[in-house]
N, C-alpha and C positions, 0 to 999 in steps of 0.2 A: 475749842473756841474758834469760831470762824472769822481767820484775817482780813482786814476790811482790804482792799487798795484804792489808794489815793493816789489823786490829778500826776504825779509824779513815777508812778508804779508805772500808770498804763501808759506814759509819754516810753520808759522802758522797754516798757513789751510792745509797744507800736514798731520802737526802733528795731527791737527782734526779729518781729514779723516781716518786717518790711525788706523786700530782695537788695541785694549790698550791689551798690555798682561796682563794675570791674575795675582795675587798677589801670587809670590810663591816663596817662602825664598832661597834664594842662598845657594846650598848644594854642597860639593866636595865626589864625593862617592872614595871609596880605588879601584885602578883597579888592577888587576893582576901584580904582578913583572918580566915584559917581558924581557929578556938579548938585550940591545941596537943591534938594526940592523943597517945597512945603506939604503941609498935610495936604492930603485929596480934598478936595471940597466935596462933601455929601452928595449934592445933588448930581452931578454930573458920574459919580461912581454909582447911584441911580436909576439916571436915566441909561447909561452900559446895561447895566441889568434888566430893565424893564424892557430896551429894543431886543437883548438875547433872547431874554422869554419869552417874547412876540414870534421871533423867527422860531423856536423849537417850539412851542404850541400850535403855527400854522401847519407843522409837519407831521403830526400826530397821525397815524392811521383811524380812519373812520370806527375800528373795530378797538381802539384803544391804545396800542404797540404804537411802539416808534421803530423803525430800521435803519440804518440807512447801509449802502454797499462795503463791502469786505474786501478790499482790494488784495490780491498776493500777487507771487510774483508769475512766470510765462509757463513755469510747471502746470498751473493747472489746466491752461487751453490746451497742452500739450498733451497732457492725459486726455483729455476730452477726443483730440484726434486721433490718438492709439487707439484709446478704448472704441469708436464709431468706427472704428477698421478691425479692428479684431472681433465685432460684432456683425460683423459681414455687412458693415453699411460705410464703404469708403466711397461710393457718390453720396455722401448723406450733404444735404446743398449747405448745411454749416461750416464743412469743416475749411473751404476757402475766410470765412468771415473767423475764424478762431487763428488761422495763418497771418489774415492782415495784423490782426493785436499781435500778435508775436512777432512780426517784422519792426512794427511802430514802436515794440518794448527795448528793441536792439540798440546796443550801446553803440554808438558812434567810432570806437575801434574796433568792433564787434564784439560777440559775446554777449549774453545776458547776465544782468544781476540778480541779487536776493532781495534787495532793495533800494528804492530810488536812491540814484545818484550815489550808487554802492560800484564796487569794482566788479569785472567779470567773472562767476563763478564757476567751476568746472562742470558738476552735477546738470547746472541750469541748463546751460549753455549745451550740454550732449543733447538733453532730452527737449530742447529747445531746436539745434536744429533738423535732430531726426526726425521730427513729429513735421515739421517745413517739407522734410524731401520727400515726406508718406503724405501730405498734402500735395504735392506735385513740384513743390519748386525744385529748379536744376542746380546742383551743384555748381555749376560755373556761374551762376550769377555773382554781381561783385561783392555783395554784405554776404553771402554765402562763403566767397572767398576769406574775407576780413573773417568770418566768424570760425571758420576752420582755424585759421592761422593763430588764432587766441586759443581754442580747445587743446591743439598739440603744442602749443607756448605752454599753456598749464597741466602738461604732462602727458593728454589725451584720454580716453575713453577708457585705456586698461586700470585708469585712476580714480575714474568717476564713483561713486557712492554704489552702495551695493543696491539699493531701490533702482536706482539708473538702471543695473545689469538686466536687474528681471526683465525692464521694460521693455531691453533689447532684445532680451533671451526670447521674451513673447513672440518676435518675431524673424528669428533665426540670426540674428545679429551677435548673440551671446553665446556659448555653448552653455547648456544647462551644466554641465560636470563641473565648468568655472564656475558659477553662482554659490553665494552658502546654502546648506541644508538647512530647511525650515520645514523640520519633520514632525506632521500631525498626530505623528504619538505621541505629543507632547502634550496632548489636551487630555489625557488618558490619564494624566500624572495627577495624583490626590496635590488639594490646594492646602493642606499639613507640609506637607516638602518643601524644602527651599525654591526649585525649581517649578513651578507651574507656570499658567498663563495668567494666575491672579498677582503673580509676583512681576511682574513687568505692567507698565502703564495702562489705563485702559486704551489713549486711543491706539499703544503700540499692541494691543489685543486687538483692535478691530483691524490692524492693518495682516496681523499673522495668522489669522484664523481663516481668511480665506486665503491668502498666501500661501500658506503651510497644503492647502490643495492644490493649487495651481503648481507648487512647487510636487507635491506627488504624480500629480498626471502629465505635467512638462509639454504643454499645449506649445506649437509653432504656427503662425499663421504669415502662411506664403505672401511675400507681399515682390513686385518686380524687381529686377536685379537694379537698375537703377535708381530704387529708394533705398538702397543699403548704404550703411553708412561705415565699409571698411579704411576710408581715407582719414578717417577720424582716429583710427591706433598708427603710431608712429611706426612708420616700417613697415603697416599692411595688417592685419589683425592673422594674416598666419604665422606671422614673426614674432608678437606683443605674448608677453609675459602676462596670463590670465589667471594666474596661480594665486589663492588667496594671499594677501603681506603678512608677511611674518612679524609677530611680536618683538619688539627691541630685547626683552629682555626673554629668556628662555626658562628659567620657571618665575612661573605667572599664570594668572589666568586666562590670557590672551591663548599663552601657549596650549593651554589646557583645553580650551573650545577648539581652537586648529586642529588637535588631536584627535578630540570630539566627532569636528566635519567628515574629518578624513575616514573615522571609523563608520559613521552614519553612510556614508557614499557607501563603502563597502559592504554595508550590511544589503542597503540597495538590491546589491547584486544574489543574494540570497534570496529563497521562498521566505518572505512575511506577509504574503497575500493577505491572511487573515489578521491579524494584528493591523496591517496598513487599513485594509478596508473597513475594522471597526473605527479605527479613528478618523478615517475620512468619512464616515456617517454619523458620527459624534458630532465632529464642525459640521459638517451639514444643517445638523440637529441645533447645534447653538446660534448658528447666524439666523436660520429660520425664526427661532425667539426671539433674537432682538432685533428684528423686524418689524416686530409689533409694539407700535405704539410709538413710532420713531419716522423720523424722514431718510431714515437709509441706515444700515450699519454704522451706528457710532454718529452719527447726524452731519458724517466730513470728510470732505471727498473720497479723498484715498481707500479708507473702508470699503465705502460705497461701491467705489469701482471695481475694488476689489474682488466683491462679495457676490455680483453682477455677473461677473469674467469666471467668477469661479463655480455658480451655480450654470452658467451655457455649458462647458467642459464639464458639468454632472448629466447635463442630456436637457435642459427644463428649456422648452422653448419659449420664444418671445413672448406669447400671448401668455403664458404661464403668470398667474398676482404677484409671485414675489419680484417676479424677473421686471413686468409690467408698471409696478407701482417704481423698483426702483430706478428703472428707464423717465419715470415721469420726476422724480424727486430729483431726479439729475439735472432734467432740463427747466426745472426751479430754479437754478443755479445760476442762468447764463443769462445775461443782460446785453441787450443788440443796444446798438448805437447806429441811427440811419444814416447820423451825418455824415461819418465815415465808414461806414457799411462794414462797421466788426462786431464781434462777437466777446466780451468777457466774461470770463466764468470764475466765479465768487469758493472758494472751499467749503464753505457753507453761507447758511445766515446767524444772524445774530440780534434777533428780537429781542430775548428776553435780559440780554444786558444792554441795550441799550435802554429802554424800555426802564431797567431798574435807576442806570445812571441819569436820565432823564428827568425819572422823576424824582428822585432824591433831590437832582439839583434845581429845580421847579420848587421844592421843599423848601431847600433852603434858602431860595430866592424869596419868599415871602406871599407865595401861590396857596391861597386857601382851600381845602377841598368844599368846602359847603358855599366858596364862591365861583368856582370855576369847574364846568360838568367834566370835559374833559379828564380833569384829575381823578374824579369818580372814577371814571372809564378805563384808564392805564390801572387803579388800583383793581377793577375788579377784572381787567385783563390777567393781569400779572396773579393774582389769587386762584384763577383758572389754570395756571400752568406750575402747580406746586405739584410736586410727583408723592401720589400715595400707594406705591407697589413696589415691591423689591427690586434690585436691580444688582450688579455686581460687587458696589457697595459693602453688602449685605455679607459678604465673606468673612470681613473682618469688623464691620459697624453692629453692635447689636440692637440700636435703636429702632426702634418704630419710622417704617419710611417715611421721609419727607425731602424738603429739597426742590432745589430749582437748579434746570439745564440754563444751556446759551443758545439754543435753537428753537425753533418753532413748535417743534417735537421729536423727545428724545428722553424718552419716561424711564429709559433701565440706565442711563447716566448723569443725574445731576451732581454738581459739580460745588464746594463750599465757597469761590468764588462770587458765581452769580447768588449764592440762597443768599449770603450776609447783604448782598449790594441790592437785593429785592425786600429783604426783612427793615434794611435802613430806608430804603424809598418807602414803603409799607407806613412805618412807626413814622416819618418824621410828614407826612400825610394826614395820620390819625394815631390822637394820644392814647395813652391807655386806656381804654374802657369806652371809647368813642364808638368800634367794631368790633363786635364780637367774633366775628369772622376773622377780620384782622389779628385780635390778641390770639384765636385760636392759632392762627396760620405761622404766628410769629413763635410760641412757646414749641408748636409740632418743630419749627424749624430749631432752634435753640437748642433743643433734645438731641437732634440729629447733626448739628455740627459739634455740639460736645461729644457727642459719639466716633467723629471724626478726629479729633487731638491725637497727635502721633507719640509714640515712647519718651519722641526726643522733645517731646512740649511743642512744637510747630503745625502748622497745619498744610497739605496740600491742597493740591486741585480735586482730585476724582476718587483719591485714593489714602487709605491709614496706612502708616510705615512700609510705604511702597521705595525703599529706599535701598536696597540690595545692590551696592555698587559694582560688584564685582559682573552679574548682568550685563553693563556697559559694554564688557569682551566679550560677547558674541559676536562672530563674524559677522552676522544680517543685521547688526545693531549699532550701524555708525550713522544714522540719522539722526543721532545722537538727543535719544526723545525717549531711551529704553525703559528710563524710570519716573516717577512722580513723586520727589522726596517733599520736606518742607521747604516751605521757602518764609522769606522775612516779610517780603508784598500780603501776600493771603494770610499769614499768623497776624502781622500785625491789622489788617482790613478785618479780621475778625475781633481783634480788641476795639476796634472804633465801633465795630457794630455792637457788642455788649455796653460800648459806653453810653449807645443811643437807644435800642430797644429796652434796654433792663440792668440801668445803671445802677438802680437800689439794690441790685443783687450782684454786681460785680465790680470787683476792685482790685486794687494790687495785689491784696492779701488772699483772694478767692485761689482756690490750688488750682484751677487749671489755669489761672491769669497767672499764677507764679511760675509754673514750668513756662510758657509762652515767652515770658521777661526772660531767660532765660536763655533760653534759646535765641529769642534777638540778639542779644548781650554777647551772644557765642558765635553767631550770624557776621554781628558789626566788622569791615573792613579798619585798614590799620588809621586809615586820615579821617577816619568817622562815618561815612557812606556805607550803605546799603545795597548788596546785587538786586534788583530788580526782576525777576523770572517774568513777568508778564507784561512787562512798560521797559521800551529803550530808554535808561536803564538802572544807571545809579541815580538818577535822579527821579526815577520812579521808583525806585525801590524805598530813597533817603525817605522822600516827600510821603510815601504813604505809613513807612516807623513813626516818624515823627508825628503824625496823623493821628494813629492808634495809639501810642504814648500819652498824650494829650488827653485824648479822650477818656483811656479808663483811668484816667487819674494818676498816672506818673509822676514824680517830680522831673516837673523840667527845667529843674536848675544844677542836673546831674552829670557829671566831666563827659560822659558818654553821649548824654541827649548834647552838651554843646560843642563837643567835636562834631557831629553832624547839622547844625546850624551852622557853624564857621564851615565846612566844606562847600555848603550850600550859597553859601554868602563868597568863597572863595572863588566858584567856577560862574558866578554873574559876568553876562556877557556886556560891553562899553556902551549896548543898545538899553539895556535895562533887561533884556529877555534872558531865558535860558535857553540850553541845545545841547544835544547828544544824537551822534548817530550810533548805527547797531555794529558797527568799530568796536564799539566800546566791549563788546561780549569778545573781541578779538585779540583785544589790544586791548585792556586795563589803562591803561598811561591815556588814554583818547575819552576817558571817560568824563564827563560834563565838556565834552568841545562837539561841536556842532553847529550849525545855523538855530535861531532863535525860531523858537516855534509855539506857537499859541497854546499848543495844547501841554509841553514841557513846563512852559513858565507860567502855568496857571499851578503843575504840582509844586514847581520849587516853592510859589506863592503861597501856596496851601503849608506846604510846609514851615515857612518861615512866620504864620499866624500861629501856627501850633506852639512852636519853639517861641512862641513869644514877643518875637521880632514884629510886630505889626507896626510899631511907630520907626521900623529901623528906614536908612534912605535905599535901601536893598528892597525891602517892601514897596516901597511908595516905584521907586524905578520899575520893577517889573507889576503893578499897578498902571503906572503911566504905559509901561509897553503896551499891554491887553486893551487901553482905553484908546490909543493911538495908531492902534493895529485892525483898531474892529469897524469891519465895514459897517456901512451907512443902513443895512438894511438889517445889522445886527449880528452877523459871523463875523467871522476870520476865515482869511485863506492859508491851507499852510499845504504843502506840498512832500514835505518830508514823511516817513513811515516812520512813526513811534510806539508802535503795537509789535507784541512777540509771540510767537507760534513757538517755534525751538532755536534757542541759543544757538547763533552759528549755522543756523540750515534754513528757517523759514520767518519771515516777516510776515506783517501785516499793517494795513495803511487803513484804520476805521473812519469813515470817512464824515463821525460825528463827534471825534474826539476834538478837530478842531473848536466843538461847537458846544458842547456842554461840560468839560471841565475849564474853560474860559469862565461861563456861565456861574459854577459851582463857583470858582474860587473868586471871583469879583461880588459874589452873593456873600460868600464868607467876610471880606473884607468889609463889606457896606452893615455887617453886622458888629461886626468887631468896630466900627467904627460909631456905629448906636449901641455902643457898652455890651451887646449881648455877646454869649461862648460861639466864635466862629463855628 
């Protein structure tokens, strides 16, 4: 006889089903003592929105994309000058106008940062003034002086990053025997092994694959004795200690790669003619492919230049297509400024996430598409740039290609960052069944980031269980970028996208949204907060869990979701804003302190809707900041960098972040205030 259940049964089996929060003691943190506001009044939270949307619609590209500049920090003019002198073009008439930006970027006790209003970093700062004195400037100058003095304050050049070495090595400044071995046999190695190049990040594969050449053939390019830069090792670079660092601890796998090197070098000196030179025509062979279809190796910078440098040292002259297109994809890059006659050069671009971010938040600002063509235009931009061809993905995903990149073009790396953040601009444009182009472009994409979900329930960037930490201790892998594990930003940005494309099909209870809870759960820091991998930091990280929480239906009345609301509500600045600088990857203890910044205190905002907080005086304050901050013509100015390349090594300042997540989360609130789901 078949047992019925009743109302009571399945309240059981929900509770069953349903992921158990972690055990974590109920804490009240102190928040800031805000002077009581009242609610926002509608219209003027509004009229914010309507002037945002004014200014990001004027901005749109004729062709649909939005862009705007990529700022990093003085490494990249700096590469541009290396690389335009090791190409045999050091009159090339730019490389003065790429030296002014690099003087202008100089800190005031010299030295360059990683980001604005950061400390002097050593890495920066070597290959910062080197690339000055291959420009012509004289060492005796006075900021030259000041900048030397900060390089051997922070240890000098024998300390700098092993990317720095090559740089130097390029042009006899290094000894290649001191550099680590980045040995192209390695591409020769099945991706079954633990060790391959599919086991390391992809863009630390577009950085070693033509490395791993340059590093076999060991090119020097004679540059005058006077642009060397021997005063920069302490005691003279015939005296400095060039000798890989030794690991702290002696077994480990630090020590184990040391070993490694040491054996690689030696092997060097033996006949492997044939073995090296198959695998130096293997990378050959692989960069050539992913070339096609792309604006350069891996679509940013370093690749690029890489790949460049390392196809001239193969023989392929300038006029040569591959060499040619990627000489032309370079100078894409670089933006003159007449008024002061410099040059900056961008690591790449970033169309297709701006573009996604844009329009989502035009979405939810209350921008109709069947009112406004424009909107058309970004969606059938963005639908053109969904990748339907394999790519290196494909190792470990076995879904049918699809996907969206972060550049213009760059078909064999999309990335599950930008797919969800184009799939949610997409859906929250046109509903189900409005586009069939659409619903198709949204379900290929669905297929392909569920193919994505790592062992551990989380999702990266480029890559599935790209997370082999031990990697890390490679000696050439302190750019500390080696791997692509999960992070809590993109798992949980992929839960708010399930919540918004195809919430009838996904829930708490759905198995991949169970592993994902999970893993956040296991992610969460001890005071509630979130790491951030791709936003400075825990308050990019909190703001977008709590985001994704919300949306696929979490309870967010759970000790875990309100530990991370009281954190959020704890680090509220006395202005009503938030702020965090990229300290905070340095220093944990510096994490939510910062200058307030427009585009910070639109996540915390965002967050604090999700978690519920929308009538809290924490809301309405950072509310009043964004309404009170926003220029007359509809932005915000913010100056600070709150964009993240790698933890600790590289920034980035988007210089539209001040401008559409203001937009988004002031859109949010103006809804959550007309009764609808922010």
């Amino acid at each position: 006889m078949e047992q019925k259940t009743g109302p009571l049964d399945l309240l059981k089996l929900i509770k069953q089903r349903a992921p158990a929060a972690p055990a974590r003691p109920a804490r009240r943190r102190k928040s800031p003592a805000l002077p009581h506001l009242p609610s926002p009044a509608e219209p003027s939270v509004a009229e914010g929105v309507a002037r945002a949307r004014d200014w990001l619609l004027a901005r749109q590209n004729d062709a649909g994309y939005w862009v705007a500049e990529l700022e990093a920090d003085t490494t990249v003019e700096s590469y541009f000058i290396l690389f335009r002198t090791f190409m045999g073009r050091h009159d090339d008439p730019r490389i003065p106008g790429y030296a002014r930006t690099i003087r202008r970027c100089m800190l005031p006790q010299g030295g360059w940062a990683t980001y604005e209003n950061g400390p002097p970093e050593l890495s920066v700062s070597v290959l910062s003034y080197f690339a000055l004195k291959v420009a012509g400037v004289s060492a005796d100058e006075e900021d030259m002086r000041r900048a030397r003095a900060v390089i051997l304050d922070l240890g000098g050049a024998a300390n700098a990053s092993t990317y720095t070495k090559f740089y130097l090595a390029f042009f006899g400044q290094y000894a290649w025997s001191h550099v680590p071995a980045v040995p192209p046999e390695m591409i020769l190695l099945p991706s079954k092994i633990p060790i391959n190049i599919y086991s390391i990040s992809s863009w630390a594969r577009a950085i070693f694959v033509p490395m791993s050449i340059l590093y076999a053939l060991k090119p020097v390019c004679a540059i005058p004795p006077e642009c060397g830069v021997d005063e920069l090792f302490a005691g003279g670079r015939e005296n400095a200690d060039l000798s890989l660092p030794r690991p702290p601890k002696v077994l480990s796998w630090g020590t184990l790669f040391l070993l490694t090197d040491k054996a690689l070098k030696m092997a060097e000196k033996f006949p492997i003619a044939l073995a090296r030179t198959m695998a130096i025509r293997r990378a050959e062979r692989w960069m050539l492919r992913r070339f096609e279809r792309s604006g350069g190796l891996g679509a940013i910078l370093p690749g690029m230049v890489n790949s460049i440098m390392a196809l001239r040292c193969l023989g392929y002259p300038d006029d040569h297509p591959a060499i040619a297109k990627g000489l032309h994809d370079l100078d894409a890059l670089e933006i003159h400024d007449p008024e002061d006659d410099t040059i900056r050069v961008q690591p790449c671009h970033s169309p297709v996430w701006d573009t996604a971010i844009s329009t989502y938040a035009l979405g939810v600002s209350g921008a109709a598409v069947d009112e406004e063509p424009r909107l058309r235009s970004s969606a059938a931009w963005l639908l053109s740039k969904e990748v339907r061809t394999k790519g290196d993905w494909k190792v470990k995903n076995p879904a049918p290609p699809s996907g969206w990149y972060f550049e213009f073009e760059n078909e064999f790396y999309p990335d599950v960052d930008d797919t969800v953040m184009v799939m949610m601009g997409l859906r929250t444009l046109h509903a189900p069944g409005a586009s069939p182009a659409v619903d198709a472009a949204i379900e290929r994409g669905l297929q392909w980031v569920l193919g994505m979900q790592s062992a551990n329930g989380g999702w990266a960037s480029f890559d599935r269980d790209n997370d082999k930490s031990f990697l890390t201790n490679i000696p050439f892998a302190d750019f500390n970028a080696m791997i692509d594990p999960s992070t809590a930003d993109i798992t949980a940005r992929v839960l708010e996208m399930f919540g918004i494309v195809a919430p009838e099909r996904f829930s708490p209870w759905h198995p991949a949204v169970r592993r994902a809870l999970e893993f956040i759960r296991k992610d969460q820091c001890e005071d509630g907060s979130w790491y951030g991998r791709w936003g400075v930091n825990y308050l990019y990280g909190t703001w977008q869990v709590l985001r994704g929480l919300r949306l696929i239906g979490e309870d967010m009345r759970k000790d875990y979701v309100r530990a991370a609301v009281e954190w959020l509500m704890s680090v509220q600045h006395d202005d009503g804003g938030w702020g965090e600088r990229a300290d905070s990857y340095d220093f944990p203890s510096r994490k939510g302190k910062g200058p307030s910044t427009a585009s910070q205190t639109a996540w915390a905002l965002m967050g604090l809707l999700a978690g519920g907080e929308g009538h809290s005086q924490a809301a309405r304050h950072g509310l009043r900041y964004l309404l009170d901050t926003q220029r007359r013509d509809g932005t915000w100015d913010e100056a600070e960098w709150t964009g993240t390349g790698f933890p600790r090594v590289f920034y980035l300042r988007y210089h539209f972040y001040r401008h559409y997540w203001p937009l988004m989360a002031m859109a949010q609130y103006l809804r959550f205030l007309r009764g609808y789901r922010p």
